[in-house]
PDB file with one MODEL, atoms N, CA, C and O in Angstrom:
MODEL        1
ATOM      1  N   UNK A   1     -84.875  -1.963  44.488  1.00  0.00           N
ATOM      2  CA  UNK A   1     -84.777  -0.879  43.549  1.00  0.00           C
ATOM      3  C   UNK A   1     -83.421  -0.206  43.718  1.00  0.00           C
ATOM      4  O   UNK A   1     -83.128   0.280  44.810  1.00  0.00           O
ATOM      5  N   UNK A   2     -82.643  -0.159  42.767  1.00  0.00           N
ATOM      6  CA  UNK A   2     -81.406   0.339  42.765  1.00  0.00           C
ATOM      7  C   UNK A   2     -81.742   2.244  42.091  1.00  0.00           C
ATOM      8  O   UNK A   2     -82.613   2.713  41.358  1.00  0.00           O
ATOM      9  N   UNK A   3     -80.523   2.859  42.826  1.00  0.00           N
ATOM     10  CA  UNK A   3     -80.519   4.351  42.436  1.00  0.00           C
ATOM     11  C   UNK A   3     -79.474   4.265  41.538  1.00  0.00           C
ATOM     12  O   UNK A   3     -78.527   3.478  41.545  1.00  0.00           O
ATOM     13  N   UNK A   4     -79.869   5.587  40.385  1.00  0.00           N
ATOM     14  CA  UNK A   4     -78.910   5.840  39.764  1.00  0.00           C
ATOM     15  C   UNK A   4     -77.561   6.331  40.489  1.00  0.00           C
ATOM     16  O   UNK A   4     -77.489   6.424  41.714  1.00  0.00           O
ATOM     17  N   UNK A   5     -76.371   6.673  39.515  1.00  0.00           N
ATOM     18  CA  UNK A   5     -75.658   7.417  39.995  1.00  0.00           C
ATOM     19  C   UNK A   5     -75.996   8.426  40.360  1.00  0.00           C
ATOM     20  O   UNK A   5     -75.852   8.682  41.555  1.00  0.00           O
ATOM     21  N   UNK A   6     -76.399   9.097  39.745  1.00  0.00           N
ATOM     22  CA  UNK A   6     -76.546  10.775  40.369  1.00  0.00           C
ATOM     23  C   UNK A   6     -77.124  11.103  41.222  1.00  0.00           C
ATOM     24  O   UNK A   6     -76.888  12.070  41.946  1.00  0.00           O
ATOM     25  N   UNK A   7     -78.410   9.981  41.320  1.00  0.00           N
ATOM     26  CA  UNK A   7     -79.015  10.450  42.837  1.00  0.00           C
ATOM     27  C   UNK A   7     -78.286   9.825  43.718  1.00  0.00           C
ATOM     28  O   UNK A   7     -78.164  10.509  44.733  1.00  0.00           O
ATOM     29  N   UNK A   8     -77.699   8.729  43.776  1.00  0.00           N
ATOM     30  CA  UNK A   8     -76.567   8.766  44.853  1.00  0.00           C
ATOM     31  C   UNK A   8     -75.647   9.431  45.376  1.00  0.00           C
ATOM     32  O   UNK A   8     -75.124   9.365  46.489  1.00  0.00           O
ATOM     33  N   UNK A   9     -75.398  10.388  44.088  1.00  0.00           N
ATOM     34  CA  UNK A   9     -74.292  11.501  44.504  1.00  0.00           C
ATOM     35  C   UNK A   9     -75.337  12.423  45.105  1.00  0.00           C
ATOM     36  O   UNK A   9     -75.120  12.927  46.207  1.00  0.00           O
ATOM     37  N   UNK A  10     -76.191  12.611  44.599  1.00  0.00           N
ATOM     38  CA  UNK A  10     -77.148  13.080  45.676  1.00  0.00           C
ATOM     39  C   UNK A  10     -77.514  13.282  46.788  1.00  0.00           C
ATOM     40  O   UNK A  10     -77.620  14.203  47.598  1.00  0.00           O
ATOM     41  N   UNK A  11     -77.671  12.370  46.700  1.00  0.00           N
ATOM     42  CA  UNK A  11     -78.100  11.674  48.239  1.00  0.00           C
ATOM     43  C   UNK A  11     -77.208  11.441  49.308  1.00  0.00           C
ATOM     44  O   UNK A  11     -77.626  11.160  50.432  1.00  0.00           O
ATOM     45  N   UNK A  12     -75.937  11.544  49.020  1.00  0.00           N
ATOM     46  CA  UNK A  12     -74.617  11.399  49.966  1.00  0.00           C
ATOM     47  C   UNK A  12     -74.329  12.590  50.338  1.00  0.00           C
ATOM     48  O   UNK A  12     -73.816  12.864  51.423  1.00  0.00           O
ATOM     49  N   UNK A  13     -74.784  13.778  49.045  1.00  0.00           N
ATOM     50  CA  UNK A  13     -74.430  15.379  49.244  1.00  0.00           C
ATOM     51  C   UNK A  13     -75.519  15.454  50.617  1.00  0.00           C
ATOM     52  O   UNK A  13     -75.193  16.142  51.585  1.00  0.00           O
ATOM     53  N   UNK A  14     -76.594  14.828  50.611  1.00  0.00           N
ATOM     54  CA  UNK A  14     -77.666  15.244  51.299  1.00  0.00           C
ATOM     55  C   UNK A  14     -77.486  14.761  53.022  1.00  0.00           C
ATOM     56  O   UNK A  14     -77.896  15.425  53.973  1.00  0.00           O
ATOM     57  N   UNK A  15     -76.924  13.729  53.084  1.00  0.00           N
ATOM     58  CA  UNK A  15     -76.434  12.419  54.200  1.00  0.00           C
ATOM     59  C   UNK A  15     -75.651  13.572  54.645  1.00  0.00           C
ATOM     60  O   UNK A  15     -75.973  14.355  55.538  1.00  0.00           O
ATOM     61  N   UNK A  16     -74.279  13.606  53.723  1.00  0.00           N
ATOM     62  CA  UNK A  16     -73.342  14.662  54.527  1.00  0.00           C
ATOM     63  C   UNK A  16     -73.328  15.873  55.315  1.00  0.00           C
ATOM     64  O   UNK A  16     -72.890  16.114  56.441  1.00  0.00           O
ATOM     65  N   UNK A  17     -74.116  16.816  54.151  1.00  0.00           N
ATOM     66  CA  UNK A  17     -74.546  18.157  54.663  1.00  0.00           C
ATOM     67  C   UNK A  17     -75.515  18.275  55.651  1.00  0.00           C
ATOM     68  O   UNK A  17     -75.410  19.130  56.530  1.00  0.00           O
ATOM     69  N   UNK A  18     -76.558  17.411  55.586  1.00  0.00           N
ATOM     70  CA  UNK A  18     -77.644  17.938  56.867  1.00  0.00           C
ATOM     71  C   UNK A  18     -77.732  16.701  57.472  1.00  0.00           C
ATOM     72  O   UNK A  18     -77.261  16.739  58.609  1.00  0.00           O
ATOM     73  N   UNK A  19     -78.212  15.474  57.103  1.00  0.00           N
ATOM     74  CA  UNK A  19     -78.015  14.196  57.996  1.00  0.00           C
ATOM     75  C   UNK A  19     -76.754  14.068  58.882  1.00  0.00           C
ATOM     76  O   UNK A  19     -77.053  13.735  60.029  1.00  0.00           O
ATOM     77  N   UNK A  20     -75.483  14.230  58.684  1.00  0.00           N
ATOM     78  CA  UNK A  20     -74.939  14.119  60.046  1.00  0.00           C
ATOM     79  C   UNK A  20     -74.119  15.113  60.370  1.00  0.00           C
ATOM     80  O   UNK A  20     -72.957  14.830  60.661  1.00  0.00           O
ATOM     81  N   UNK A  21     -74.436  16.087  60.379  1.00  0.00           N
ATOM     82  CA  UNK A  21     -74.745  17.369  61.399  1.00  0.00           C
ATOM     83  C   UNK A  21     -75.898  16.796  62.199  1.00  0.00           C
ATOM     84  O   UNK A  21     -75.533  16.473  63.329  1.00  0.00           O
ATOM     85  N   UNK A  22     -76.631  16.669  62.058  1.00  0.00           N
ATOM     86  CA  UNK A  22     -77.951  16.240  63.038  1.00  0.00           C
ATOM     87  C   UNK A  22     -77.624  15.244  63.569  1.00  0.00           C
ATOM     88  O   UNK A  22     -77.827  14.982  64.754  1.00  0.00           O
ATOM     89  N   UNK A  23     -77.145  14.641  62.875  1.00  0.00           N
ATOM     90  CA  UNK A  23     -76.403  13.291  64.085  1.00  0.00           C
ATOM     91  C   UNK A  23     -75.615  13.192  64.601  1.00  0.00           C
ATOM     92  O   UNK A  23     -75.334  12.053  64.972  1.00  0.00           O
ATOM     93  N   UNK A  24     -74.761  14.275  64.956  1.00  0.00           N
ATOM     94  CA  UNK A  24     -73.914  14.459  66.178  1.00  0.00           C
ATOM     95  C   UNK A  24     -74.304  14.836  66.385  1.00  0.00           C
ATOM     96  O   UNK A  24     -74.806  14.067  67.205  1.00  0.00           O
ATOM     97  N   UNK A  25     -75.197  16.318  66.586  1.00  0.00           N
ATOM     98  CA  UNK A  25     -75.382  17.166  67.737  1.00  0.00           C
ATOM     99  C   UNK A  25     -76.663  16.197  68.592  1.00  0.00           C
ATOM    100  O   UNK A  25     -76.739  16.128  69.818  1.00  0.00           O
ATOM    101  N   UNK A  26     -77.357  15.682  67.874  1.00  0.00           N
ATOM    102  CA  UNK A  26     -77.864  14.414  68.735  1.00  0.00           C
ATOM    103  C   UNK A  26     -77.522  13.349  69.291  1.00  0.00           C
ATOM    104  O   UNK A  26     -78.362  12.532  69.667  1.00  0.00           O
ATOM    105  N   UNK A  27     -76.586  13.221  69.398  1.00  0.00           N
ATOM    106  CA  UNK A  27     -75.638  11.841  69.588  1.00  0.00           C
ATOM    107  C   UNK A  27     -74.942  12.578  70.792  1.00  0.00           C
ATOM    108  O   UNK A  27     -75.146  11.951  71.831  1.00  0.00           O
ATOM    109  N   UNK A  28     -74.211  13.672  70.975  1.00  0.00           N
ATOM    110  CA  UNK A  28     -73.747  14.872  71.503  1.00  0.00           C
ATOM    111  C   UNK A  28     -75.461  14.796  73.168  1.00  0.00           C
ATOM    112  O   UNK A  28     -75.572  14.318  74.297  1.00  0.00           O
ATOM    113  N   UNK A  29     -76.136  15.416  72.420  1.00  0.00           N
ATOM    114  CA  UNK A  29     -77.089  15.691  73.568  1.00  0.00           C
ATOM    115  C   UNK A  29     -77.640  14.585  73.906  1.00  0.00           C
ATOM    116  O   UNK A  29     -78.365  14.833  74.870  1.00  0.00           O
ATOM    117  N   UNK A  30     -77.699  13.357  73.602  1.00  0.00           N
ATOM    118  CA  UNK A  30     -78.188  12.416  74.184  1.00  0.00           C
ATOM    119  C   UNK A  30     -76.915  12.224  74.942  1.00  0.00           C
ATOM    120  O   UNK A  30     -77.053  12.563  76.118  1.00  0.00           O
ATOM    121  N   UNK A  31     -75.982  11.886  74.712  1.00  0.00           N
ATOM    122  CA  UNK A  31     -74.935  11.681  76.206  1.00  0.00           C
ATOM    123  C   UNK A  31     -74.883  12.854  77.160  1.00  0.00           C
ATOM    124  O   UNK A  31     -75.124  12.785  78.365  1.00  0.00           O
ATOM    125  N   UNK A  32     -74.519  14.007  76.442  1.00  0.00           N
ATOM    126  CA  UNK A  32     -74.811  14.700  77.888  1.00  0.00           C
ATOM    127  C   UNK A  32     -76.066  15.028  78.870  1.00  0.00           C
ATOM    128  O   UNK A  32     -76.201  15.697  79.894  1.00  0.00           O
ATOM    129  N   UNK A  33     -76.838  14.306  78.137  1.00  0.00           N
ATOM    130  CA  UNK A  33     -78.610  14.245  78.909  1.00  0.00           C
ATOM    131  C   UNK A  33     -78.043  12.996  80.415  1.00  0.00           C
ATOM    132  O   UNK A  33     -78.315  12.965  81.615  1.00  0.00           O
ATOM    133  N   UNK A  34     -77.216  12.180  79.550  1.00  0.00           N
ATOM    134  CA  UNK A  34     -76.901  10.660  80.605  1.00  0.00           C
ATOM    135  C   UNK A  34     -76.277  10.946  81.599  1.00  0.00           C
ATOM    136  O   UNK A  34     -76.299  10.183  82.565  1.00  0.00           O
ATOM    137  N   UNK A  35     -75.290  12.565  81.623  1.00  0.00           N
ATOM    138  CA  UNK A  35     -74.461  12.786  82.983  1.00  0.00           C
ATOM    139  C   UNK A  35     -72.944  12.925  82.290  1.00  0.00           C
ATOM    140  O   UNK A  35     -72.744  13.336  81.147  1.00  0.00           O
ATOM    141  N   UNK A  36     -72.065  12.549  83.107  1.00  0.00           N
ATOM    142  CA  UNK A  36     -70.914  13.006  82.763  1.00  0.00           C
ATOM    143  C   UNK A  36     -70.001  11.279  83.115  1.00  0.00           C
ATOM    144  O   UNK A  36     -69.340  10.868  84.068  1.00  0.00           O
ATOM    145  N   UNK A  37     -70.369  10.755  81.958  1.00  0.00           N
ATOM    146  CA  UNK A  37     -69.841   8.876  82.297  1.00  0.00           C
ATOM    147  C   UNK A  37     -67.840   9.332  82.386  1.00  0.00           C
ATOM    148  O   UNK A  37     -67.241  10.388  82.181  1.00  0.00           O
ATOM    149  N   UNK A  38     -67.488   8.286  82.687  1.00  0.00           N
ATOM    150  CA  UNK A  38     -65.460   8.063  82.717  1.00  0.00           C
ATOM    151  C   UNK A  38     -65.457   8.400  81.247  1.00  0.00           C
ATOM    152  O   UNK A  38     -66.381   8.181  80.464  1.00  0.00           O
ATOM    153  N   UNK A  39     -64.021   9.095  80.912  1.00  0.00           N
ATOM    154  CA  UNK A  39     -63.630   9.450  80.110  1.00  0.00           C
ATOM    155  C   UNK A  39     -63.590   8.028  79.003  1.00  0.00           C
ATOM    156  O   UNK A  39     -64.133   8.297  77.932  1.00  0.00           O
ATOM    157  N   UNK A  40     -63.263   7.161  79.055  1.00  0.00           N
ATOM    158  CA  UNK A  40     -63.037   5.832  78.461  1.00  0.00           C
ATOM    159  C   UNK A  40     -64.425   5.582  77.649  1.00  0.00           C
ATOM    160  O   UNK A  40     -64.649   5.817  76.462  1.00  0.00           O
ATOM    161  N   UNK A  41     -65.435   4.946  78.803  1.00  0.00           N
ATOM    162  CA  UNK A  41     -66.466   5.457  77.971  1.00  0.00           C
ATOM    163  C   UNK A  41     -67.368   5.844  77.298  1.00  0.00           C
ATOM    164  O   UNK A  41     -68.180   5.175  76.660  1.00  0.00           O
ATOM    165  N   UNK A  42     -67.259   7.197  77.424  1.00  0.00           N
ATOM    166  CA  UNK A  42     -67.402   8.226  76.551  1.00  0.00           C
ATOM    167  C   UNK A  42     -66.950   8.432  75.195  1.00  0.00           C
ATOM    168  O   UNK A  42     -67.564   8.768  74.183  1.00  0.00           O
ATOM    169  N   UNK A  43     -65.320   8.059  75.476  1.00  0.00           N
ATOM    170  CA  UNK A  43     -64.735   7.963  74.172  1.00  0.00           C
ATOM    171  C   UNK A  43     -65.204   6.676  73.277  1.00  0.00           C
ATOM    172  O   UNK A  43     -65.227   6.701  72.047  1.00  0.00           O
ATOM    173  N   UNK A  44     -65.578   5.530  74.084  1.00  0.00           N
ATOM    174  CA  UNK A  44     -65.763   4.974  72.924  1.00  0.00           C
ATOM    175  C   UNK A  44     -67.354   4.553  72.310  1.00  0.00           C
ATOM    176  O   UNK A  44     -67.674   3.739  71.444  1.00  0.00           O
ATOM    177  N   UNK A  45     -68.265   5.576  73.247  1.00  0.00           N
ATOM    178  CA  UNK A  45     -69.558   5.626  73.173  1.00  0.00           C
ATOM    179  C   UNK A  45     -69.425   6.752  71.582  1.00  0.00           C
ATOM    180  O   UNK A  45     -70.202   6.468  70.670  1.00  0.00           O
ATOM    181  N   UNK A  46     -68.527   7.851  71.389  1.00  0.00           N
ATOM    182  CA  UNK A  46     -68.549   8.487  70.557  1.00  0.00           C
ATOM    183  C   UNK A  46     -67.925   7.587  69.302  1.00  0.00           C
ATOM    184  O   UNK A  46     -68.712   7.407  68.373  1.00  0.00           O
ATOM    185  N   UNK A  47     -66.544   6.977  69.166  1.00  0.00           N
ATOM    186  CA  UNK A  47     -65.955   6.256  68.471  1.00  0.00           C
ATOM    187  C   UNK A  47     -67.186   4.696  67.624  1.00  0.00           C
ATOM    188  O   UNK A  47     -66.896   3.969  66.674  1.00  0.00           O
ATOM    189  N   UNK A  48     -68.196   4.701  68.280  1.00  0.00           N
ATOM    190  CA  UNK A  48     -69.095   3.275  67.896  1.00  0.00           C
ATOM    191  C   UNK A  48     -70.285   4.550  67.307  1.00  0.00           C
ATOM    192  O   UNK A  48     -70.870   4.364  66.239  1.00  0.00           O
ATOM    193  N   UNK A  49     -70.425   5.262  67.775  1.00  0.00           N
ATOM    194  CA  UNK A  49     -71.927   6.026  67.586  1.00  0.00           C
ATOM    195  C   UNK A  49     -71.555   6.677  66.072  1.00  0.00           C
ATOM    196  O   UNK A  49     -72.357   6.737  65.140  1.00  0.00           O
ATOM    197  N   UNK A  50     -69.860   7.251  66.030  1.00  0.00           N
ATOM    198  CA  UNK A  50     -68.953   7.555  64.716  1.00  0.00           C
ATOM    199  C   UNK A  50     -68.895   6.451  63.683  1.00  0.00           C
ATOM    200  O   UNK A  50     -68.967   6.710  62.482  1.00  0.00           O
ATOM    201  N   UNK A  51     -68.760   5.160  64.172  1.00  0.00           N
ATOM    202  CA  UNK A  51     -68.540   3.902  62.838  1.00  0.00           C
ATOM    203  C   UNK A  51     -70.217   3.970  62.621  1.00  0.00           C
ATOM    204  O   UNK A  51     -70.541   4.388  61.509  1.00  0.00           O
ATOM    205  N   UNK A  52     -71.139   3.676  63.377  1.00  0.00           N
ATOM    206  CA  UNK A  52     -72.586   3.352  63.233  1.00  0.00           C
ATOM    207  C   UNK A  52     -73.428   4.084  62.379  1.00  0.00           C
ATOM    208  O   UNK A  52     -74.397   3.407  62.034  1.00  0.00           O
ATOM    209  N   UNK A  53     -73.410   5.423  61.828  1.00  0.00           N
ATOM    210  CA  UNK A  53     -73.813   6.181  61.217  1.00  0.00           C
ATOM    211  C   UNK A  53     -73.811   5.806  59.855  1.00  0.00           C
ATOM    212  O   UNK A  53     -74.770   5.878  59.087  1.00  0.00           O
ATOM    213  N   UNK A  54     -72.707   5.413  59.612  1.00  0.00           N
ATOM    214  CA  UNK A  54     -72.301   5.259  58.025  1.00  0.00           C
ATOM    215  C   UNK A  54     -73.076   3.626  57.196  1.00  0.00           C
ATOM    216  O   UNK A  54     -73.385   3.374  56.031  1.00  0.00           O
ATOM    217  N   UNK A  55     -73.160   2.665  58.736  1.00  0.00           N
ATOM    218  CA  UNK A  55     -73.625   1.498  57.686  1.00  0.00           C
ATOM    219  C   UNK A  55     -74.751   1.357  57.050  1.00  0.00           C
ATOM    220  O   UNK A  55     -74.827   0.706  56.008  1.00  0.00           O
ATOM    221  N   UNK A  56     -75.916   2.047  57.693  1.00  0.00           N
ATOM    222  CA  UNK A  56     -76.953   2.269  56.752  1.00  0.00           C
ATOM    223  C   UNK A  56     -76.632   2.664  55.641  1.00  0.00           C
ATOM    224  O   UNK A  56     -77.336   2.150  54.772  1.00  0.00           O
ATOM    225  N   UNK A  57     -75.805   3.421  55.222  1.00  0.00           N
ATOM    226  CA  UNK A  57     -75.746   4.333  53.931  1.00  0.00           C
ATOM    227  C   UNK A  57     -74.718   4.126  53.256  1.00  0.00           C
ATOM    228  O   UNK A  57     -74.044   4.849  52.523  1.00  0.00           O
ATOM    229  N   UNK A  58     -74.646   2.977  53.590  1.00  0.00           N
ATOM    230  CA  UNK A  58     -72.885   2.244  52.567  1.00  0.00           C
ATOM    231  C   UNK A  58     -73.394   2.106  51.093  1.00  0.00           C
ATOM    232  O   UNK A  58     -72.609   2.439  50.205  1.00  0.00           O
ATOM    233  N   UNK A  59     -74.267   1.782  50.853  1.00  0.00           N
ATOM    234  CA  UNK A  59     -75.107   1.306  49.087  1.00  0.00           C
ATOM    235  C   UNK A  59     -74.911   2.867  48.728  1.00  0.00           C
ATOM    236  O   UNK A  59     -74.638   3.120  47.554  1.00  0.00           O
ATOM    237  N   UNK A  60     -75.036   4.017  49.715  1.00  0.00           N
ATOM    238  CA  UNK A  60     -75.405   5.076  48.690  1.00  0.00           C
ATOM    239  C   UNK A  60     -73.762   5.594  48.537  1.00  0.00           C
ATOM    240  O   UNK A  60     -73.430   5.701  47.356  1.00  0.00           O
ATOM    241  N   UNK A  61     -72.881   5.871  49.347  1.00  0.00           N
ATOM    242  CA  UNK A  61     -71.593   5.965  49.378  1.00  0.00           C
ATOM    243  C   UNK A  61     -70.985   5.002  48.509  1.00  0.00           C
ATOM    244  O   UNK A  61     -69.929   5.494  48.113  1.00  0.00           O
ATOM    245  N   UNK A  62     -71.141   3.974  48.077  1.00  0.00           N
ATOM    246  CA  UNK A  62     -70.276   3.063  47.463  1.00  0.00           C
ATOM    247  C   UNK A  62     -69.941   3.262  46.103  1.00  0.00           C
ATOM    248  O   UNK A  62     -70.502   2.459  45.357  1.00  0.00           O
ATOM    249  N   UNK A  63     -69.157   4.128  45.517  1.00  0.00           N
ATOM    250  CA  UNK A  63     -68.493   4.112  44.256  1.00  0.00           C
ATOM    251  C   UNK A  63     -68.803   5.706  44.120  1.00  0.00           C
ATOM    252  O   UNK A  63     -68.398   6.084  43.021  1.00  0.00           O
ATOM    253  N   UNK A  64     -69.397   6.786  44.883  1.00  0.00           N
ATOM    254  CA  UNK A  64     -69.906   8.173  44.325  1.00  0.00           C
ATOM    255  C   UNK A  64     -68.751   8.498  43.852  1.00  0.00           C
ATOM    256  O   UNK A  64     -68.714   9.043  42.749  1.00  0.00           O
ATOM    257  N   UNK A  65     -67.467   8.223  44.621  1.00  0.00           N
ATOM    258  CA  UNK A  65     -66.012   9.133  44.222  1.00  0.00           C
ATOM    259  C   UNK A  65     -65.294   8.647  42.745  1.00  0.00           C
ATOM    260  O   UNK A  65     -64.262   9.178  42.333  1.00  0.00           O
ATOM    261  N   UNK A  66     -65.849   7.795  42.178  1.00  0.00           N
ATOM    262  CA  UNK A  66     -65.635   7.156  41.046  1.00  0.00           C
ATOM    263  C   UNK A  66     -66.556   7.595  39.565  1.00  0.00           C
ATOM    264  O   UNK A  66     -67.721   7.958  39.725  1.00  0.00           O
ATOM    265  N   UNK A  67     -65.983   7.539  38.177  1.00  0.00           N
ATOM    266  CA  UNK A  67     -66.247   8.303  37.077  1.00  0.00           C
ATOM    267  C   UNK A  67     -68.083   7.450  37.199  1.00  0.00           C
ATOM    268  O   UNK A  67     -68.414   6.416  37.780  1.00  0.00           O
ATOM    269  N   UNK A  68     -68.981   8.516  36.316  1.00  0.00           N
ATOM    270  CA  UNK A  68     -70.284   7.399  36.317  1.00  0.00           C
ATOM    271  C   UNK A  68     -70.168   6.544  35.358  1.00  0.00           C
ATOM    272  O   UNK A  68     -70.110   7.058  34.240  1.00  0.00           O
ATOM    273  N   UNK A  69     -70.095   5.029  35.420  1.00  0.00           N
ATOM    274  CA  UNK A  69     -70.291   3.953  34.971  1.00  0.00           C
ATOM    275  C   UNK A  69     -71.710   3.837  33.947  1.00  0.00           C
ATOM    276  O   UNK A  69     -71.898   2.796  33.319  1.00  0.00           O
ATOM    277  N   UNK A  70     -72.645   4.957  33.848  1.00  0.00           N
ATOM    278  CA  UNK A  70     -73.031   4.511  32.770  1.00  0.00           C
ATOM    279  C   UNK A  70     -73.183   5.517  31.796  1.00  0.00           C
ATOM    280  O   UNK A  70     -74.044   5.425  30.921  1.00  0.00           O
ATOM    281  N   UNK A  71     -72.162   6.775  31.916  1.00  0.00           N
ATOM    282  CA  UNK A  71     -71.860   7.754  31.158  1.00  0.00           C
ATOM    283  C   UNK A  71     -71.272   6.531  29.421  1.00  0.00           C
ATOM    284  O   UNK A  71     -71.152   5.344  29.119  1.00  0.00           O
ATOM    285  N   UNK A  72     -71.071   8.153  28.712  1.00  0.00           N
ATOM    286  CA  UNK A  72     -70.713   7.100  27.585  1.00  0.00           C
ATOM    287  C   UNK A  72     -68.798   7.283  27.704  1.00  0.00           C
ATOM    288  O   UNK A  72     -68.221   8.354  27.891  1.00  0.00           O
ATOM    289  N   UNK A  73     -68.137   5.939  27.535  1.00  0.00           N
ATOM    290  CA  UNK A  73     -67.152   6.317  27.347  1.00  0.00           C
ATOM    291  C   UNK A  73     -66.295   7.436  26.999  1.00  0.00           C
ATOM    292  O   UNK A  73     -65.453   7.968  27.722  1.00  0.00           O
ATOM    293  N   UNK A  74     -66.742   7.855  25.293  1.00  0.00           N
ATOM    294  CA  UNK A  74     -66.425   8.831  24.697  1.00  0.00           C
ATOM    295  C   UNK A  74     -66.115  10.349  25.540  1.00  0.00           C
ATOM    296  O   UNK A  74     -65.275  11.238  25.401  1.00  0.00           O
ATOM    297  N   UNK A  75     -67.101  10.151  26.339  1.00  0.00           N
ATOM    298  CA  UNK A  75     -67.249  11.812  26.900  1.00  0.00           C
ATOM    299  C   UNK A  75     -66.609  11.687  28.479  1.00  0.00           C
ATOM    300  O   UNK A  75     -66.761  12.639  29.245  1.00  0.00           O
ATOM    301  N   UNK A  76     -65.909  10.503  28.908  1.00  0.00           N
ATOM    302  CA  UNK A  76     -65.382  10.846  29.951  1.00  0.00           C
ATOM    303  C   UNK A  76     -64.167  11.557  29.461  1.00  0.00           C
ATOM    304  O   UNK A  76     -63.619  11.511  28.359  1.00  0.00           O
ATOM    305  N   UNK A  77     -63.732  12.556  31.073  1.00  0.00           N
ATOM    306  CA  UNK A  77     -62.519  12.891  30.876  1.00  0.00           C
ATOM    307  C   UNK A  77     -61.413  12.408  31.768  1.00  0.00           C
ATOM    308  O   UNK A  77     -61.069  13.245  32.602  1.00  0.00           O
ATOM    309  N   UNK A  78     -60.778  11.277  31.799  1.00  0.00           N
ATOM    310  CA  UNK A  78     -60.274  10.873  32.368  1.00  0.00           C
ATOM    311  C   UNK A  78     -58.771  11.536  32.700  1.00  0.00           C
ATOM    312  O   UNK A  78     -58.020  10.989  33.507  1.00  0.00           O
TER     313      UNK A  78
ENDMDL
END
């Protein structure tokens, strides 16, 4: 089942604003629950936990920043 545009723009407003806020500060307290690991990493426990977030939600991100495709021509304003 494919989403329209708009609820994708939706739904990315929704991902952004409250989905990952919650996923750092959880991502955040689950490492510092683990101790205090080498700086190295840490850094790249944050840098993978940072790319990992987003691939679930690539279908809904994919084209939001772009005019809607099934608007009518006429009425875009390009």
């Amino acid at each position: 089942m494919s989403l329209s545009y708009k609820a994708r723009r939706r739904w990315s407003l929704v991902i952004l604003l409250i989905g990952l806020p919650v996923y750092v500060v959880t991502s955040v307290t689950i490492l510092n629950a683990l101790g205090r690991p080498p700086l190295w990493i840490e850094f790249f426990v944050y840098v993978a936990l940072g790319i990992l977030w987003a691939f679930p939600f690539k279908f809904i991100f994919k084209g939001v920043g772009q005019p809607d495709p099934d608007a009518d021509p006429q009425a875009r304003k390009d």
